[in-house]
C-alpha positions in Angstrom: 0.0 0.0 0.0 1.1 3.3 -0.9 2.9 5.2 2.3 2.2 9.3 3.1 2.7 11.5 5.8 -0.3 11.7 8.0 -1.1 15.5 8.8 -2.3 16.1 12.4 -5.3 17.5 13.5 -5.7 21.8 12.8 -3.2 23.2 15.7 -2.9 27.1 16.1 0.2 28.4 15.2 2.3 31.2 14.7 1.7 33.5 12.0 5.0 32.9 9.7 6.6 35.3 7.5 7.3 33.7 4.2 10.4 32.0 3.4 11.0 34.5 0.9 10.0 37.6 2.5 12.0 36.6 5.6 15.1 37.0 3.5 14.3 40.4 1.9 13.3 41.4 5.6 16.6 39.7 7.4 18.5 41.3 4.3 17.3 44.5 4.8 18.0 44.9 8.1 21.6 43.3 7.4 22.5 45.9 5.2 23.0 49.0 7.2 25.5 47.0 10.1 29.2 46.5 9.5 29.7 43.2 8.6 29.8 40.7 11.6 30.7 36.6 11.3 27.0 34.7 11.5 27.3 31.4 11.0 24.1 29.4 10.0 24.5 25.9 10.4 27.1 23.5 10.3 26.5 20.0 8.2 27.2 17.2 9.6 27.7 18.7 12.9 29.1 15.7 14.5 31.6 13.6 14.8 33.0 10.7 17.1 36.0 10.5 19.0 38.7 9.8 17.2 37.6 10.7 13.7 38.3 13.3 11.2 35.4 14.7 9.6 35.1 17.0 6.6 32.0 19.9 7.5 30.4 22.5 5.8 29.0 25.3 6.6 27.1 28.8 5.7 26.3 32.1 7.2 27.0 35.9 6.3 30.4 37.5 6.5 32.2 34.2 6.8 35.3 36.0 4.8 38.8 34.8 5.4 38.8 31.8 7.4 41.1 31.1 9.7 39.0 28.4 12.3 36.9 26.4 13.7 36.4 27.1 17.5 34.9 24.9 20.0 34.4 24.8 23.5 36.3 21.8 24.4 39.5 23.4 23.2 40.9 19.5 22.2 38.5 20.1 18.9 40.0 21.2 15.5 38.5 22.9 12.9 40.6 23.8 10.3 39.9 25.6 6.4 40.2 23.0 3.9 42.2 24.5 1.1 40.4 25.3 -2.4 36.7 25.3 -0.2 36.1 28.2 2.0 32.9 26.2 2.8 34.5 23.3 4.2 36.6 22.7 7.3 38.8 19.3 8.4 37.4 18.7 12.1 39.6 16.6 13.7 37.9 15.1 17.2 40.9 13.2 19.2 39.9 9.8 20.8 39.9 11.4 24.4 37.4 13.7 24.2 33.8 12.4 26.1 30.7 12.2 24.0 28.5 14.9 24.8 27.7 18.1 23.0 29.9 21.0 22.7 30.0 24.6 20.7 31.8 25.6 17.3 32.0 28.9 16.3 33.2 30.6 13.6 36.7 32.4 13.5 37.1 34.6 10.1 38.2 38.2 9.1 35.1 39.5 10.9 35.3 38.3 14.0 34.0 34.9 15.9 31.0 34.4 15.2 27.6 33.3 18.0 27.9 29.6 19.0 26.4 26.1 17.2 26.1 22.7 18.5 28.6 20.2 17.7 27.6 17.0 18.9 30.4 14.2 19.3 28.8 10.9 19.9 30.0 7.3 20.3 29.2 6.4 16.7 30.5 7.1 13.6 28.7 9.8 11.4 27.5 9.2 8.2 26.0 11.7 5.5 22.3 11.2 4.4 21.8 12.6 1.2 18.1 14.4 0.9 17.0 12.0 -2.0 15.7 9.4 0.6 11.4 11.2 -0.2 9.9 8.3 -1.7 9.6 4.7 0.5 11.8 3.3 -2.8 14.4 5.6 -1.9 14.7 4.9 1.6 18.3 5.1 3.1 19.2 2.2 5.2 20.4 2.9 8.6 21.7 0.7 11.7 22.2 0.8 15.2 26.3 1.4 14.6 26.3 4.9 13.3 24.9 8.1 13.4 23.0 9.2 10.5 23.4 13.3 9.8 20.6 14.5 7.7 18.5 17.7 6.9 15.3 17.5 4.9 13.4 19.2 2.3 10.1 21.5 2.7 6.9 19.9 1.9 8.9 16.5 2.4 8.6 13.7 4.3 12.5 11.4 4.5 12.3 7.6 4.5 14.8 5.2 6.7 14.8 1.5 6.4 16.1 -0.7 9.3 15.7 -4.4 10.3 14.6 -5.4 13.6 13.9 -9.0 15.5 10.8 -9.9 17.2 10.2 -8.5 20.7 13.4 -6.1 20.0 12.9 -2.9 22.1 14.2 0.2 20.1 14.1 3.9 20.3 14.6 5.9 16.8 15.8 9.6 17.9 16.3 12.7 15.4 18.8 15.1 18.2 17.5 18.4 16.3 17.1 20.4 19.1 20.3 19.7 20.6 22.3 21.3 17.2 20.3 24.6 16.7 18.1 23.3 13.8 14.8 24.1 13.3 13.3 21.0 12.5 10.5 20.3 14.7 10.6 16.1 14.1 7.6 14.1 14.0 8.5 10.3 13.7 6.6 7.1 12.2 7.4 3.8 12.0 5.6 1.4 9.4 6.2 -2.4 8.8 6.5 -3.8 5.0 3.5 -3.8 4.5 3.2 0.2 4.8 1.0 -0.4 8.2 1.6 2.1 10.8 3.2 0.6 14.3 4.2 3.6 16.3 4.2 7.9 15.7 5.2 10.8 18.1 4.8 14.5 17.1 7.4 17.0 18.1 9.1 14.3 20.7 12.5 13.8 18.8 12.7 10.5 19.3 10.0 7.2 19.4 10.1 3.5 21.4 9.1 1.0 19.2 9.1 -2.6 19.7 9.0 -4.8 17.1 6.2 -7.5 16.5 8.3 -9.9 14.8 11.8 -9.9 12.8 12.0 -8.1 9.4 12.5 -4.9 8.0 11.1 -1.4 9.2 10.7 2.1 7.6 11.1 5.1 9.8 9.5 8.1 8.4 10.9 11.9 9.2 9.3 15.0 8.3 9.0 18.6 10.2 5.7 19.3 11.9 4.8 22.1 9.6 6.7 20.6 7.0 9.3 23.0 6.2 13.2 22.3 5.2 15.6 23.6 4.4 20.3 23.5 5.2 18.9 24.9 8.7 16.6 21.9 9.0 18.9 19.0 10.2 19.1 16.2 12.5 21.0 13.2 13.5 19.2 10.2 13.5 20.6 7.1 15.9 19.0 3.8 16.8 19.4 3.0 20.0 18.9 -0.7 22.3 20.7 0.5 24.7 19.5 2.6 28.1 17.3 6.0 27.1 16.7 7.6 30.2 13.6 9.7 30.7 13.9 11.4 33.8 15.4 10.8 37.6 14.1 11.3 40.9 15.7 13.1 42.7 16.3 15.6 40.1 18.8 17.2 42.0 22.2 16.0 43.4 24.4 17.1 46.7 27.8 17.8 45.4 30.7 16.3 46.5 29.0 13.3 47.3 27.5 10.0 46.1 23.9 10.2 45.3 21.3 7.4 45.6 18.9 7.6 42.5 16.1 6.5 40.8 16.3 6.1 37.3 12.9 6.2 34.6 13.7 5.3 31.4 13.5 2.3 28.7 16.0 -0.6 27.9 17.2 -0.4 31.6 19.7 -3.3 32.8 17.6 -5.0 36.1 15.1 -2.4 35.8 12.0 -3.0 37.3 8.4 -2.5 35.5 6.4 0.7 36.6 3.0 2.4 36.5 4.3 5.5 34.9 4.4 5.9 31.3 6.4 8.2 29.3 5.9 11.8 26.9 4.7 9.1 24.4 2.8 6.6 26.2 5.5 4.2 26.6 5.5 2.1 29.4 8.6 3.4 31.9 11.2 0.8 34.0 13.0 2.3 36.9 16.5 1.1 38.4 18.4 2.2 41.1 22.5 4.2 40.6 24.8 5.6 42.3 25.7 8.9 40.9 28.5 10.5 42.4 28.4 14.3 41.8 30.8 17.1 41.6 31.0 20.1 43.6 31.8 22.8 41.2 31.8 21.5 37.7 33.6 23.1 34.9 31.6 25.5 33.4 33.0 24.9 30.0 31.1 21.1 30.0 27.8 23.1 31.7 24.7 21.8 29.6 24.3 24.3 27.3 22.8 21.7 24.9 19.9 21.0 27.3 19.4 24.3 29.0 19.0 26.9 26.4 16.3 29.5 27.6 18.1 32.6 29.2 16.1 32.0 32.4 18.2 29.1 33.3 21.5 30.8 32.9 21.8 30.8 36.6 20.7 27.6 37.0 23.5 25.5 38.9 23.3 22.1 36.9 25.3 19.0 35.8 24.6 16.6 32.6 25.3 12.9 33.4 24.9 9.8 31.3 24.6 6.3 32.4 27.3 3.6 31.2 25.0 0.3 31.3 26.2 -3.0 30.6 23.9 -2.3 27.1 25.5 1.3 26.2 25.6 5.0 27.1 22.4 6.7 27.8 21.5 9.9 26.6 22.3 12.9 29.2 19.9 13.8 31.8 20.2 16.9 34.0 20.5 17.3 37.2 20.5 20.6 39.7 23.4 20.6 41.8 23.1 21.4 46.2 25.2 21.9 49.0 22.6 20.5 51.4 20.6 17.0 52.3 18.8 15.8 49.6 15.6 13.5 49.9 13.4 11.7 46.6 10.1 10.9 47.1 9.0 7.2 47.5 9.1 5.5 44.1 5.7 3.7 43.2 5.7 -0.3 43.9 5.0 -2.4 40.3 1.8 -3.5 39.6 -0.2 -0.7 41.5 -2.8 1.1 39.7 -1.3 2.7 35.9 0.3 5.9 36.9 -0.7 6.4 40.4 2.0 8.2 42.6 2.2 6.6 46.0 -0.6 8.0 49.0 0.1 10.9 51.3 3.6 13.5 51.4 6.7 12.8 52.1 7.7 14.1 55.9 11.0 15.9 56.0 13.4 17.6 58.3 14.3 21.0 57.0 16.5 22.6 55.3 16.5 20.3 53.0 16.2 19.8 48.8 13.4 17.5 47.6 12.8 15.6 44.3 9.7 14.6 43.6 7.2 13.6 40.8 4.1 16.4 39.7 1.1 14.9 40.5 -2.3 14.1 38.2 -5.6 15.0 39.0 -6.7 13.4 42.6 -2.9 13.1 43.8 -0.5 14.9 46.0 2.8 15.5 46.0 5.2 17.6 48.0 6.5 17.6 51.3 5.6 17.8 55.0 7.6 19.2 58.0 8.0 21.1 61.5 8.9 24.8 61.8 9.0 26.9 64.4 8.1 30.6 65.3 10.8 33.3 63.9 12.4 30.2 61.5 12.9 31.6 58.2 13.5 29.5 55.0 13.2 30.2 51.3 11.3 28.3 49.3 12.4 27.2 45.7 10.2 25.1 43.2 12.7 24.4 40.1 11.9 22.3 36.9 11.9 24.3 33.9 15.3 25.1 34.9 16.4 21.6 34.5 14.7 21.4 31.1 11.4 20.3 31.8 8.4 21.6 29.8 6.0 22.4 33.0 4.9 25.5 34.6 5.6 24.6 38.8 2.8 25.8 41.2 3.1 25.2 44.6 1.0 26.3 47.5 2.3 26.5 51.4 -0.1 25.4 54.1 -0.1 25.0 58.3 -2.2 22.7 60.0 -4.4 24.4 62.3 -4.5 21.5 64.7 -7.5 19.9 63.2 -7.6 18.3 60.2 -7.8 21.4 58.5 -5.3 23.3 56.5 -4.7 27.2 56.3 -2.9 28.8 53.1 0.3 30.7 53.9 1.3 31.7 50.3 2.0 30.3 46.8 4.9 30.1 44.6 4.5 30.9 41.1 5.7 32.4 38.0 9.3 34.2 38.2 9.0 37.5 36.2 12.1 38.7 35.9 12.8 39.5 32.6 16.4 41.4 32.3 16.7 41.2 28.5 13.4 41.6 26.9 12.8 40.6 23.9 16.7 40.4 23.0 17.2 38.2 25.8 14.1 37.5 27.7 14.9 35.6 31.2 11.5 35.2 32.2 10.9 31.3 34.5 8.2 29.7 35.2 9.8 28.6 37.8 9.5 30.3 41.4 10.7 31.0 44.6 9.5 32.5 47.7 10.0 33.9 51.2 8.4 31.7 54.2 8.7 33.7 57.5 7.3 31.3 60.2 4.4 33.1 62.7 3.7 30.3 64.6 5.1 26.8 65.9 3.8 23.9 63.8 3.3 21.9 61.1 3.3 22.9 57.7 3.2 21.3 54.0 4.2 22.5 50.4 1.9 21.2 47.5 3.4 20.8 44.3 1.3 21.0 41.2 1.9 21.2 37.5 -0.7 24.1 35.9 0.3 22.7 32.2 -0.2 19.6 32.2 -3.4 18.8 34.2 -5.0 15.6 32.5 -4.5 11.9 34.1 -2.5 10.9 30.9 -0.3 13.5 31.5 3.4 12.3 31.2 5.1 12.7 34.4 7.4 15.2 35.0 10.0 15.5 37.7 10.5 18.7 40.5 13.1 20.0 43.0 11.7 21.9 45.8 14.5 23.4 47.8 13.7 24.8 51.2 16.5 26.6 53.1 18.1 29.3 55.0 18.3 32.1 53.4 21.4 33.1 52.0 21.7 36.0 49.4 23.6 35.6 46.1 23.3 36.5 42.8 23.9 34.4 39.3 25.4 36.9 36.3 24.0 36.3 32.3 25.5 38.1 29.3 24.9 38.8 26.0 25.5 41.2 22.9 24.0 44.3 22.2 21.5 44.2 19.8 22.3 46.2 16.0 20.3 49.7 15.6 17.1 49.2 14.2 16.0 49.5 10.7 13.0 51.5 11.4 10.6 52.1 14.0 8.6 48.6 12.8 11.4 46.9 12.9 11.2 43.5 15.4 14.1 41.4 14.0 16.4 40.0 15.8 19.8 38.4 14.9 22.3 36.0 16.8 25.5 37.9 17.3 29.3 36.9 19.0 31.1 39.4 20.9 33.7 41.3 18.2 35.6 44.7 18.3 37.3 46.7 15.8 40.5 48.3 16.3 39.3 51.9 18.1 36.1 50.4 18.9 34.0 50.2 22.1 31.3 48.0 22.5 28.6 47.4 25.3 28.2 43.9 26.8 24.6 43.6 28.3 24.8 42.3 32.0 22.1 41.1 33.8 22.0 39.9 37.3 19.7 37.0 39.0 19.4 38.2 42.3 18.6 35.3 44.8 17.1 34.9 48.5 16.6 38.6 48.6 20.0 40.1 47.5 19.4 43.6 47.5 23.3 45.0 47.4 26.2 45.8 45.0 27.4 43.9 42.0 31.4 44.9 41.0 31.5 44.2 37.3 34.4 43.4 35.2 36.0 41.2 33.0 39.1 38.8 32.9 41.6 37.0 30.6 41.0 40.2 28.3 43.6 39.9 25.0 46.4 41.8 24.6 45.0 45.7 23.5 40.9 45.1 25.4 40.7 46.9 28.6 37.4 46.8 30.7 36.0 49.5 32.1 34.8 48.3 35.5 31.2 49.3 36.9 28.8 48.3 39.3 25.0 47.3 39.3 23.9 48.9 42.1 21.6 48.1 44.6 17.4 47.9 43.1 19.1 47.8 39.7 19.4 44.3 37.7 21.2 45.0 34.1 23.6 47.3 33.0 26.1 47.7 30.1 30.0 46.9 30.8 32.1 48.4 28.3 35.4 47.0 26.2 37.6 49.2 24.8 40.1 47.9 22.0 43.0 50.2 21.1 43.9 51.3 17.6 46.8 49.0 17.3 45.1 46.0 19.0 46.0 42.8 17.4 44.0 39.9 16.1 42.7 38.0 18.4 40.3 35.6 19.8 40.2 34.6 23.3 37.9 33.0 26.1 37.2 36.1 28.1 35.2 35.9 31.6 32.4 38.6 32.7 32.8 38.5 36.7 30.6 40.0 39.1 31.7 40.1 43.1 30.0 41.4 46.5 31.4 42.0 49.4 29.0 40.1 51.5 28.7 37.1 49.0 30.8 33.8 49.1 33.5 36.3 50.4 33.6 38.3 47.4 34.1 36.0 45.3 34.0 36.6 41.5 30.9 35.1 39.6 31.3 34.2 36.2 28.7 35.4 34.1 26.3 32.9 31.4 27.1 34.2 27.9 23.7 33.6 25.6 22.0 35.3 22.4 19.3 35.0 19.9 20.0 31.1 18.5 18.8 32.4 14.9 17.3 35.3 12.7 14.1 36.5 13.6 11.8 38.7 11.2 9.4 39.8 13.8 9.3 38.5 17.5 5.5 39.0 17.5 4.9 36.8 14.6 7.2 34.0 15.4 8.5 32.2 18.7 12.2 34.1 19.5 14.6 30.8 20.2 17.9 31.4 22.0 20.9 29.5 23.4 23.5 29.8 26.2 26.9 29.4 25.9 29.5 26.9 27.4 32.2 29.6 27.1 32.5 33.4 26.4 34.7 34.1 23.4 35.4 37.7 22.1 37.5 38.4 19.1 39.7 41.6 17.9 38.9 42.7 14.4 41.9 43.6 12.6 40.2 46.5 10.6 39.7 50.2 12.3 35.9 51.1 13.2 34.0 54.1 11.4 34.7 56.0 14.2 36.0 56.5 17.6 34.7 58.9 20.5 36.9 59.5 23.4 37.0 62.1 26.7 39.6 64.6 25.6 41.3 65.4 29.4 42.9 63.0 31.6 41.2 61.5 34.4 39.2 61.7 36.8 37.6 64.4 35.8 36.9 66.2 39.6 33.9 68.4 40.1 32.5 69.6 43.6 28.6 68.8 44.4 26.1 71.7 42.9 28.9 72.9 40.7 29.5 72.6 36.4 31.4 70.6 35.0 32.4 71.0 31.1 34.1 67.9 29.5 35.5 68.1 25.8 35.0 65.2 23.5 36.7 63.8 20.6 35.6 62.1 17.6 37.8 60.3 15.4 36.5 59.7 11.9 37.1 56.6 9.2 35.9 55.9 5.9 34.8 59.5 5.5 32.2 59.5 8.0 31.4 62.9 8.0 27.9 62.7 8.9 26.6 64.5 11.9 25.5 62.8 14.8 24.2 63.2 18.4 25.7 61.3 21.7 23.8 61.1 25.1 25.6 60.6 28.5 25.1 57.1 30.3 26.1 55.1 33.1 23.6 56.8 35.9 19.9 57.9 36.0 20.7 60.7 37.5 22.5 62.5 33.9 19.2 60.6 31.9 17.9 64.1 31.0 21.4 65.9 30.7 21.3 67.4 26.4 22.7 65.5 23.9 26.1 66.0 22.3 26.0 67.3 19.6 28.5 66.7 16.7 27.9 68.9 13.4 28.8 67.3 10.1 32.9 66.7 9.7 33.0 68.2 13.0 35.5 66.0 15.3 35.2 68.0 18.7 32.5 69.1 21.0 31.5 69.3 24.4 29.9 67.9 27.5 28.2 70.1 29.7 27.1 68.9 33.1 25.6 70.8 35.7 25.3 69.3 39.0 23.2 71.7 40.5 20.6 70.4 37.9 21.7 67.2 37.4 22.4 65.7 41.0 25.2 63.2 40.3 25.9 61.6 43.8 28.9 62.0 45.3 31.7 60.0 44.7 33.3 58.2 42.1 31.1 57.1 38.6 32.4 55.5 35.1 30.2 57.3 32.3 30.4 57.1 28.7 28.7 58.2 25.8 26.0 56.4 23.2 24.1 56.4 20.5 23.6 55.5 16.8 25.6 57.2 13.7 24.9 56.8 10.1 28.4 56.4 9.3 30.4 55.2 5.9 32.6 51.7 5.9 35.0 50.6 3.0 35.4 47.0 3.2 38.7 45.4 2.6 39.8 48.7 0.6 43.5 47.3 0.8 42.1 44.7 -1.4 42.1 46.8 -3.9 46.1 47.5 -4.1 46.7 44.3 -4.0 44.8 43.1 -7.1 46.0 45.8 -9.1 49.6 44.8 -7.8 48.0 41.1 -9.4 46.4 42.4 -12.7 50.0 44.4 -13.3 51.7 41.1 -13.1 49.4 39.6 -15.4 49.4 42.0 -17.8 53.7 42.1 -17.3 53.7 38.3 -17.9 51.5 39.0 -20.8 54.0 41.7 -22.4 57.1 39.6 -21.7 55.6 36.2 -22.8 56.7 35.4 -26.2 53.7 35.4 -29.7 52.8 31.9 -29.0 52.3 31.7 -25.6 49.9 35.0 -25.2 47.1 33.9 -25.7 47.7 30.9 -22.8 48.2 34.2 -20.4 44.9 35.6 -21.1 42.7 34.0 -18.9 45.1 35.3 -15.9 44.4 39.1 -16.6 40.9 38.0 -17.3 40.9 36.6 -13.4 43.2 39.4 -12.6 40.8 42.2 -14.2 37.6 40.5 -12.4 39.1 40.3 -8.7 40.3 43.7 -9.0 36.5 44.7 -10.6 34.8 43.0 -7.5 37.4 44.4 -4.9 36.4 47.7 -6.4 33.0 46.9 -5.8 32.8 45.7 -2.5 35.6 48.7 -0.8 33.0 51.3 -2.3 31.6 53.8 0.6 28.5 52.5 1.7 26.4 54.0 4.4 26.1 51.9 7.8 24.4 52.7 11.0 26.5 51.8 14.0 25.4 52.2 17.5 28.4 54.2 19.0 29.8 54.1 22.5 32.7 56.9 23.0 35.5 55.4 25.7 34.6 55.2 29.2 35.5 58.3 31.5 35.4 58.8 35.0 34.2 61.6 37.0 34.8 62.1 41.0 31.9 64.7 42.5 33.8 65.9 45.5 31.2 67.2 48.5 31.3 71.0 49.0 34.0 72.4 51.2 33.1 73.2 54.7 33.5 76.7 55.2 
């Protein structure tokens, strides 16, 4: 019987820009910013240990390449000669499977992280010819298979199976940036339908009886396209599903409970899975480290900026029957206690009677509940205790919304509400870097000795065939902190209708300053000074160290390169210290950014990605301009008095526009005028009056910003040197003897072409830059006592 993709039930979706439109719209709004490397995908992006793999890849402004880059520094990309497409990734045989970042490394900079996923298996290349069930490519349990498929398509697999043979097909898409949103079929030879998932990634299948399978891949809305990949693995060996606990105590050994499929000695359960599969559960020992390098964090798994402060370790399970895939788990430095785990053959997904009883402090893993269940905890407080209350689980990745409600028994059999934990709304980025949680957290002051309980509840998924999702509730002491995330400023707009938003690295051009967005998560009611600054900086970058100060959660930090600065890329950190935190102790800061080009953020869903490292290159190539303080510093003015403070602009590219600057770095100087810089004009002048403008006393770092339509040649020395190559042509020409002319020719020809396009593309052509001048510092000295 003839085979097709079966099209789901009418869902409400976005409203999507056209394929076409979207690239006259991205285009657009590319056009007016000095080129910046953005690379697009990577294909295959993966390898195994111990391999050398030829990838390619795409983006804008990819000229010049000089590297791969990837987080675990072991990995090496290098240009393959003749391709400027391709790179020769070499993965030595010690490096662990597990997913790590590539970036780009050109004449423009290094460009925003993409997954590069090493796995156990060898990778092999799917060609996207596989749309018809004759065409099927045949695939095994021994390799990965890389491919990317084609709108309005649906991509055929054929594998063989035996009888009774437990297998889980996954498409990883998610995990390497692509789009694809996989929905997976399996059909026997006969073209009946045995098993389909929608959206999962991945689908258990069990065979019911030996022969030969097809697996059927499509996207959910049926697009494609080089951003639309996947690798595709069949796996007999342990897929894990979640654990319970969810959360570990560092620096020790952890007992757990595992949920999963193909488990070694696992035992058979009343849960079921995200696709109705039927869910073992075994027992392991997971030791668990302290502090973790932050360069293995799971970026891979925790991508939304609201879990950048999330502390959290990936671990995989070495069975006797293979490597699972990662799960994650939230790290502690407290007693940890998992609820009980529900006996076999009770009642189909029925968590076990009553709560759990605990002592407190203490971190909690537990199981949301359906309809008619509890969940949560129980314990003994007395008056004046304070604790914090912390309900974490899309923070570890799990698609819920957490809801939990604190009560105290009133010595009946009654229970009073105390208060709820819901939604956190912190949102420090908007839509360039939106940190809003689900998650929540709140403050539990104890009024009277007694006992008291904390229901957990899941408000998304409500229905008793829910798949069950795991929780950490963490009650504690307070202790105030803070976690730090970073990432890139966004490019002016086009216009005032403009909502597009673009993935970015962290560059800077010789002369340049550029401001790094830094957002603070300020925990168990943290109310004080953040110190801001920025390490391992390379040779020519200085930082110019700030503060977020007390009720104030983001703030720019600004790098400086000097004119002479070098090429460059280096792993750079973004610290943040208080005083009364861990000793002052420096924080490092969770690099993220926009994880690919949006048209419009109200018509389609904004996806982003954290980083496992924070890499900033130097651009050897002067910016249009350069704004600096013109006197030395600090500049010293006493309180109520005026303070006049010349500025410099240095122009590039004849960028003689005119352009207006506004004075940052405290709301007290938001109102101050702009300054004001006439056409070709390269000096002017900042006027503050502090009578007016009440800059505290003390000691501030200001600078100046705003946007400049500006002119940018690019590559103009290209131009010398292919006239230096069309003279030589046309010298070999003159000198070459009658018969041997004509062979010369098609040289010049080259010769005259290069130097035609260099021409072309180191022609003035207007940009709009958003412009910070360099950091100054002003002291406001009190007023002398008389």
């Amino acid at each position: 019987m003839p085979l097709h993709p079966r099209r789901s039930a009418p869902v409400r979706t976005p409203t999507l820009v056209p394929a076409a439109l979207a690239g006259v719209l991205l285009q657009t709004a590319l056009l007016a910013q000095l080129p910046a490397a953005r690379l697009a995908w990577l294909f295959p992006a993966g390898g195994s240990p111990g391999s050398t793999n030829t990838v390619m890849l795409s983006g804008t402004d990819l000229d010049d390449p000089r590297a791969l880059v990837f987080s675990d520094r072991r990995i090496v990309g290098t240009p393959v000669p003749g391709n400027p497409a391709a790179f020769a990734v070499v993965v030595p045989a010690d490096v662990p499977a597990g997913a790590v970042d590539a970036r780009f490394v050109g004449r423009f900079g290094a460009s925003a992280p993409v997954t590069f996923l090493v796995g156990p298996k060898p990778v092999v290349v799917v060609p996207a010819t596989n749309t018809t069930v004759a065409a099927a490519a045949g695939i095994d349990r021994a390799h990965a298979f890389h491919a990317r498929v084609v709108a309005g398509n649906t991509h055929w697999f054929r594998f063989d199976a035996r009888k009774g043979e437990r297998l889980v097909a996954r498409a990883e898409a998610a995990r390497l940036d692509s789009r694809l949103a996989p929905n997976l079929a399996v059909f026997d030879a006969a073209g009946a339908e045995l098993a389909r998932t929608r959206r999962l990634g991945w689908l258990d299948f069990t065979a019911p009886g030996d022969g030969s399978f097809l697996l059927q891949l499509a996207d959910d809305l049926f697009r494609g396209g080089d951003t639309y990949g996947c690798s595709i693995t069949l796996e007999s060996g342990p897929t894990l599903d979640f654990a319970v606990p969810c959360v570990l105590r560092g620096g020790t050994t952890n007992r757990v409970a595992l949920f999963g499929r193909n488990l070694p000695g696992g035992r058979a359960t009343p849960f079921h899975g995200a696709d109705g599969g039927a869910l073992q559960v075994v027992d392991a020992d997971i030791p668990a480290p302290m502090d973790p390098d932050p360069a293995v964090w799971p970026a891979d798994q925790l991508e939304r900026p609201g879990q950048a402060g999330v502390a959290a370790w990936a671990w995989q399970w070495s069975a006797t029957n293979g490597i699972s895939n990662p799960l994650v788990f939230g790290l502690t430095a407290q007693s940890v206690v998992a609820a009980p785990v529900p006996a076999p053959g009770k009642q189909r997904d029925r968590l076990p009677g009553g709560l759990s009883e605990v002592p407190v402090p203490i971190d909690f893993g537990g199981i949301f509940p359906h309809p008619g269940e509890v969940s949560g905890i129980a314990f003994k407080a007395r008056k004046g205790d304070v604790f914090q209350v912390e309900l974490v689980a899309e923070g570890l990745g799990q698609p819920v919304d957490p809801h939990a409600v604190i009560q105290r028994a009133d010595g009946t059999s009654k229970w009073n509400d105390v208060s709820e934990i819901g939604d956190g709304e912190t949102n420090l980025g908007g839509n360039d870097f939106n940190t809003a949680s689900r998650d929540g957290t709140g403050r539990l002051e104890v009024g009277e000795d007694g006992t008291y309980r904390v229901l957990v509840r899941d408000l998304l998924h409500v229905s008793r065939t829910s798949p069950r999702r795991p929780y950490r509730l963490s009650i504690h002491r307070p202790s105030p902190g803070f976690a730090l995330a970073a990432w890139p400023a966004p490019p002016p707009k086009a216009n005032n209708d403009d909502r597009s938003l673009h993935p970015a690295g962290l560059a800077l051009r010789r002369g340049q300053t550029l401001g790094v967005r830094v957002g603070a998560f300020r925990r168990d009611g943290f109310a004080g000074d953040i110190a801001l600054t920025c390490a391992d900086l390379p040779a020519g970058v200085t930082v110019a160290t700030t503060r977020l100060p007390s009720g104030q959660n983001s703030d720019w930090l600004l790098l400086s390169a000097r004119d002479d600065a070098p090429e460059a890329t280096a792993d750079v950190r973004i610290l943040g210290s208080a005083g009364s935190v861990a000793g002052g102790k420096p924080h490092a800061a969770r690099w993220g950014a926009v994880k690919w080009q949006v048209p419009d953020f109200n018509q389609e869903p904004v996806a982003y990605r954290l980083a496992r490292r924070t890499t900033l290159a130097v651009v050897a190539e002067p910016a249009p301009l350069t704004v600096v303080a013109g006197v030395a510093e600090p500049m010293v003015a006493v309180s109520g008095s005026k303070l006049s403070i010349p500025i410099t602009a240095v122009r590039r590219f004849d960028s003689m526009a005119a352009f207006s600057l506004r004075v940052s770095g405290h709301p007290a100087l938001e109102k101050v005028p702009e300054v004001k810089f006439a056409e070709k004009a390269t000096n002017a002048v900042l006027e503050l009056n502090l009578a007016e403008f009440k800059l505290p006393e003390g000691t501030h770092t200001l600078w100046l910003q705003g946007q400049a339509a500006l002119k940018y040649r690019n590559q103009p020395e290209a131009v010398d040197r292919a006239d230096a190559a069309l003279k030589a042509a046309e010298k070999a020409i003159a000198a070459a003897p009658a018969d041997r002319k004509a062979a010369a020719e098609p040289a010049k020809k080259a010769a005259e072409a290069a130097k035609k396009a260099a021409e072309e593309r180191a022609k003035p052509r207007d940009v709009t830059l958003t412009v910070w001048s360099r950091p100054f510092v002003v002291r406001v000295d009190p007023i002398p006592k008389k």
